[in-house]
C-alpha positions in Angstrom: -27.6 -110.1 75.2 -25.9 -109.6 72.1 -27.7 -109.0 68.5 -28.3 -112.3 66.7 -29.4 -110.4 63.6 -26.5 -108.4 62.4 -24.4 -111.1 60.6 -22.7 -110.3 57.9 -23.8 -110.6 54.4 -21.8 -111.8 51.4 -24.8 -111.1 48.9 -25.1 -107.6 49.8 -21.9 -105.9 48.1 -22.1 -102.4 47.3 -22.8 -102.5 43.8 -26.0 -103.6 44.7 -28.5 -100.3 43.6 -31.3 -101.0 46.6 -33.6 -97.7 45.1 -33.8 -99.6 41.6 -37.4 -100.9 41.3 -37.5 -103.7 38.3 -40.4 -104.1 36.3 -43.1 -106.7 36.7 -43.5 -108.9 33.6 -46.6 -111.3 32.7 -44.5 -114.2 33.7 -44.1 -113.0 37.3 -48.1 -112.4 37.8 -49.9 -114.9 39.8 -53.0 -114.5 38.0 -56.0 -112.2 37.7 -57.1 -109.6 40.5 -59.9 -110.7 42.0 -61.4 -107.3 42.6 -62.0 -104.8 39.6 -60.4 -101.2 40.8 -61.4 -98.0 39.2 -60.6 -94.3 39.1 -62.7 -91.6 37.8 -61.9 -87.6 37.2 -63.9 -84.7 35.9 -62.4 -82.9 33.1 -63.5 -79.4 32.2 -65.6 -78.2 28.6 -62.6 -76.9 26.9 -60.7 -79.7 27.0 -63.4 -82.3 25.5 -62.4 -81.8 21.6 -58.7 -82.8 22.4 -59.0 -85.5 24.2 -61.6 -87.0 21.8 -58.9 -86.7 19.4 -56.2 -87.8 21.4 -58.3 -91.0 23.0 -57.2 -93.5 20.6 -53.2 -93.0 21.8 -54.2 -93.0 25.5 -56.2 -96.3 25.2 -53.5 -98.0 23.2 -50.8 -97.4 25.7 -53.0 -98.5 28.2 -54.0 -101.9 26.7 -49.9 -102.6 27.3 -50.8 -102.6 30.8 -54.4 -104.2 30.9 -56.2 -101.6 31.4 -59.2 -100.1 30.3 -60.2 -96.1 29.4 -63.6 -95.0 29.4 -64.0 -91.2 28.0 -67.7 -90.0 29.1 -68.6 -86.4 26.9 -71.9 -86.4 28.4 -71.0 -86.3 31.9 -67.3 -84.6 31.0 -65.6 -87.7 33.0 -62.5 -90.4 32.7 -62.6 -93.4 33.8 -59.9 -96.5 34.4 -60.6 -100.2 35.1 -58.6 -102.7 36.2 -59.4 -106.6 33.9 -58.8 -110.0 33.5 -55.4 -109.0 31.7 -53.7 -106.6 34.3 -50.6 -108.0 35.7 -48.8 -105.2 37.1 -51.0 -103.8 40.8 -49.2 -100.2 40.4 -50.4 -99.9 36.4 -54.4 -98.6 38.0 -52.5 -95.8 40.0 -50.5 -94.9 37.0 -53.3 -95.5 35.1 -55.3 -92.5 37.4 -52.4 -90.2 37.1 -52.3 -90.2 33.2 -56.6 -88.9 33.4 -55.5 -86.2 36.5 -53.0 -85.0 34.2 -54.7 -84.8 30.9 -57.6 -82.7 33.2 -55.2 -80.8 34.3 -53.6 -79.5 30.2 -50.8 -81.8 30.1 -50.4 -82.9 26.4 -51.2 -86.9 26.0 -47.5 -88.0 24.4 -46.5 -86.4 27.7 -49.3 -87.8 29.7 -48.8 -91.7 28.7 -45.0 -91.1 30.0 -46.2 -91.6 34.0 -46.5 -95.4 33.1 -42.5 -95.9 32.8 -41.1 -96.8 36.5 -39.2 -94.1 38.0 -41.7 -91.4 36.6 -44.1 -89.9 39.3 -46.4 -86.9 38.9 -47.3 -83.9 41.6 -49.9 -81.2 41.3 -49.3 -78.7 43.7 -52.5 -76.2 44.0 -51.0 -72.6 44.6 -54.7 -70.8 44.9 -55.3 -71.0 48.6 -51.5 -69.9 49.0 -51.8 -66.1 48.3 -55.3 -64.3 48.9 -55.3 -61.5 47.1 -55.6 -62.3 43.1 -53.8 -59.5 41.7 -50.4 -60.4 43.9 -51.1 -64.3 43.0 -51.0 -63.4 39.4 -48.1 -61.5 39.5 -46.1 -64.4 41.9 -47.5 -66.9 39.5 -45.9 -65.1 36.3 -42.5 -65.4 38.6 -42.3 -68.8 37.9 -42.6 -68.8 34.4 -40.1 -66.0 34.1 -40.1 -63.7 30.9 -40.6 -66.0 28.1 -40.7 -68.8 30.3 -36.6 -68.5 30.9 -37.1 -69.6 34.7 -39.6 -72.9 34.0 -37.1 -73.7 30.9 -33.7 -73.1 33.6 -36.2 -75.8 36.6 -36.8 -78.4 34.3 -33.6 -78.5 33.4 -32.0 -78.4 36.5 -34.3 -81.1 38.7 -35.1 -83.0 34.8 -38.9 -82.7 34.8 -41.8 -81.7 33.3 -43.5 -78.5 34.5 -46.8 -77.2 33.2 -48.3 -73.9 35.1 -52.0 -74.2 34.3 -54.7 -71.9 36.0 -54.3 -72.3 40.0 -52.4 -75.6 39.1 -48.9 -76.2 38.9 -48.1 -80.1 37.0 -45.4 -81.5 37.5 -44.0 -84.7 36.3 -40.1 -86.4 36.7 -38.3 -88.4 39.1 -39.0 -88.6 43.3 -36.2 -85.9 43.7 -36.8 -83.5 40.9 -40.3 -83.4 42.1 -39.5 -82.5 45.8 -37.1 -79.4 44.8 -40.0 -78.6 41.9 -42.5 -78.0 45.0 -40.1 -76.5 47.3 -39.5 -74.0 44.4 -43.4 -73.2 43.4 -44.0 -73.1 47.8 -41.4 -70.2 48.4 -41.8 -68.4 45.4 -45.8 -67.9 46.5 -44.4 -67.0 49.8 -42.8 -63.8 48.1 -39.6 -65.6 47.7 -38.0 -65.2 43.9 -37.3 -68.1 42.5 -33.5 -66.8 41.4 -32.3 -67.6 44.9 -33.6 -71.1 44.5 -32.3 -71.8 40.9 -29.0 -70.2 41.9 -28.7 -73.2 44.6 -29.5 -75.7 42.3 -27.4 -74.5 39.9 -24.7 -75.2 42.6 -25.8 -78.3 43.7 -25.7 -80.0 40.8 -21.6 -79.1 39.9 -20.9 -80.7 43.4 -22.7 -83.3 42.9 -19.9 -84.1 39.6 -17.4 -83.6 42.2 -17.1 -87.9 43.3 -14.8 -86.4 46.3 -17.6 -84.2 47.6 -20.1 -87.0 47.7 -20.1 -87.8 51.4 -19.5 -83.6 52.3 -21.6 -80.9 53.8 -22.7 -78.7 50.8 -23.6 -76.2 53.5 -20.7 -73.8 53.3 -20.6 -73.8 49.4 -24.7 -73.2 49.5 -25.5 -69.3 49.1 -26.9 -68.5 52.3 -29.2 -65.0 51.5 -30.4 -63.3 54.6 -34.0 -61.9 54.5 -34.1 -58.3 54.5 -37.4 -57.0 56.4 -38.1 -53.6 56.1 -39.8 -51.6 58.9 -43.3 -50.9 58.4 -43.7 -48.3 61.0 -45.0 -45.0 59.0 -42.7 -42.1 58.9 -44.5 -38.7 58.7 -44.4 -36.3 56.0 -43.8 -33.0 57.8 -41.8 -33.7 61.6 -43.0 -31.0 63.9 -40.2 -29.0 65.5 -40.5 -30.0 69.6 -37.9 -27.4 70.3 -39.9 -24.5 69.8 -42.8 -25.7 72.1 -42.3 -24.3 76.2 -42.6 -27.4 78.5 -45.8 -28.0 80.9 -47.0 -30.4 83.2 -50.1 -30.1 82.5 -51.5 -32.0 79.6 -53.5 -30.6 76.5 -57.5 -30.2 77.0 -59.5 -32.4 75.5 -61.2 -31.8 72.5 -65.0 -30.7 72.5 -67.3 -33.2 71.5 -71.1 -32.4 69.5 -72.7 -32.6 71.9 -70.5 -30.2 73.9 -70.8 -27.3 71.0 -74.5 -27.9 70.6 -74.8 -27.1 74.3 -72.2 -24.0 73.6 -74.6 -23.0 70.8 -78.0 -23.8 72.3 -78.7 -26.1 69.7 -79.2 -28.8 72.0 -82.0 -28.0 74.0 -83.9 -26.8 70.5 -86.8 -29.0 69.7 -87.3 -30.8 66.5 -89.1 -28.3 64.4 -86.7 -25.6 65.6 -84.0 -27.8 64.7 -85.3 -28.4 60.8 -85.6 -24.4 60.9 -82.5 -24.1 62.2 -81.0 -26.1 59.4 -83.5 -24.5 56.8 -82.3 -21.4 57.2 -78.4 -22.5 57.7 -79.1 -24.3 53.8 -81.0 -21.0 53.0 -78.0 -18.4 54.0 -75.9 -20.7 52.0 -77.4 -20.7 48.7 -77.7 -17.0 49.2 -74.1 -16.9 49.6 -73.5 -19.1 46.4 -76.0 -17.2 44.7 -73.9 -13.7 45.2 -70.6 -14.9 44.5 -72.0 -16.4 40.4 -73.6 -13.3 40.2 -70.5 -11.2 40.7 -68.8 -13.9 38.3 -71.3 -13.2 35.9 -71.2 -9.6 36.1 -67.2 -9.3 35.7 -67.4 -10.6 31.9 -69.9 -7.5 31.9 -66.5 -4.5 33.1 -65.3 -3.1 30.2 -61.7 -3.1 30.0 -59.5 -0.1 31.2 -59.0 1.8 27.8 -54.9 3.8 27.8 -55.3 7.2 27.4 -54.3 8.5 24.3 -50.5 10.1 24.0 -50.7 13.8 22.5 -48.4 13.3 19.2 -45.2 15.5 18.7 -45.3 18.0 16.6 -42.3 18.4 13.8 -40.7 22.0 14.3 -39.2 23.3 10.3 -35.7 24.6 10.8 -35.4 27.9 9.4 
């Protein structure tokens, strides 16, 4: 049976942008929710005398939207609430971005920018990525670069916002800058520098200028870097010359155990007391030893030195 719903479509031209998401005005609102929704977030100590300052900009930019802040000092929390004036249902998810940020050290004029469509936020937790602490500092300090050259060189190539915060990474930007943003942080706590990554980028983004190349494979002009492994078998210091050694069948006797040169030695069918006197006097012959050897130290700063014997002096013969 042929398809009855692929007909063709006048409306649908190819100017048409079908990813464009327009804005929701007052007008188009049916009304008031009928259910309140609220986010909450903990924020930690350090952070309480900024945003105290900063509250009065957060809550005005959020009024726009209809929605309410509260800012809790005694239990460290933020919290948003939908009311009676919200319009738009996606302003209460922006709304709980804006607080995870702020928690997390973004700045507040940065913050309040998550509430313009188009605008998303990710935070990507790195901690649980590398184990030791000592190789996740060092990996984590590769993606700010030296003087931050390699966050500066990402947020300009995928156009986003990147803050690298404790065992946070924020990020903030379009859909697409945000995927290659946590593609990036992933490989580069997987031991992978972030160079290779920014080189690619780099690349992408002059083919993308390129209007013939748009429907292409990039994959042939896409640096393609092998990973070199090296091999962790240990290589001895000193190699033992095999040539020198004369051939046997038979292979080497096993080494004695103790308990097989306590039996050699008696030792083994002592009982306990002889064994302590046994030891005793082993301790006993040592400190005798140790004892001999300081003295003899002692006594050498005691030698007097080997005095030269005295050379008979010449004497001068008068010519007559």
């Amino acid at each position: 049976m042929p398809s009855t719903h692929k007909k063709e479509k006048p409306w649908d031209t190819d100017d048409i942008d079908k990813w464009k998401t327009d804005p929701i005005t007052k007008e188009e609102s049916s009304g008031p929710f009928l259910e309140e929704s609220s986010f909450m977030t903990l924020f930690p100590k350090y952070r309480e005398r900024y945003l105290r300052d900063s509250w009065p900009l957060i809550t005005k930019s959020l009024e726009k939207y209809g929605i309410t802040a509260v800012l809790d000092l005694v239990e460290g929390s933020m919290t948003v609430k939908t009311t009676r004036k919200t319009f738009d249902p996606a302003a209460i998810l922006n709304a709980r971005d804006v607080i995870k940020l702020l928690a997390r050290s973004v700045p507040a004029p940065q913050a309040i920018k998550i509430l313009e469509d188009g605008i998303a936020c990710d935070i990507i937790k790195i901690r649980s990525m590398v184990r030791n602490k000592e190789r996740f500092v060092k990996r984590r300090q590769r993606i700010l670069g030296q003087n931050g050259t390699t966050l500066k060189a990402l947020e300009l190539l995928t156009q986003t916002y990147i803050l690298v915060h404790g065992n946070t990474v924020s990020v903030m930007g379009p859909f697409k800058g945000l995927k290659e943003v946590r593609r990036v942080v992933e490989d580069t706590m997987e031991n992978v520098h972030p160079i290779y990554l920014i080189k690619e980028l780099m690349i992408k983004r002059e083919l993308a200028k390129d209007p013939a190349l748009a429907n292409e494979d990039w994959s042939r002009y896409l640096p393609n870097f092998k990973k070199r492994t090296l091999s962790k078998r240990r290589t001895p210091f000193k190699v033992a010359d095999k040539s020198k050694k004369t051939y046997t069948p038979f292979p080497p006797a096993p080494e004695k155990s103790k308990v097989d040169m306590q039996i050699e030695s008696g030792e083994y069918f002592l009982g306990k007391q002889a064994k302590q006197r046994a030891a005793e006097a082993e301790r006993a012959e040592v400190a005798k030893q140790k004892k001999e050897e300081k003295k003899r130290e002692r006594e050498k700063e005691y030698v007097p030195p080997e005095e030269e014997a005295a050379k008979p002096k010449k004497r001068k013969t008068s010519k007559e």
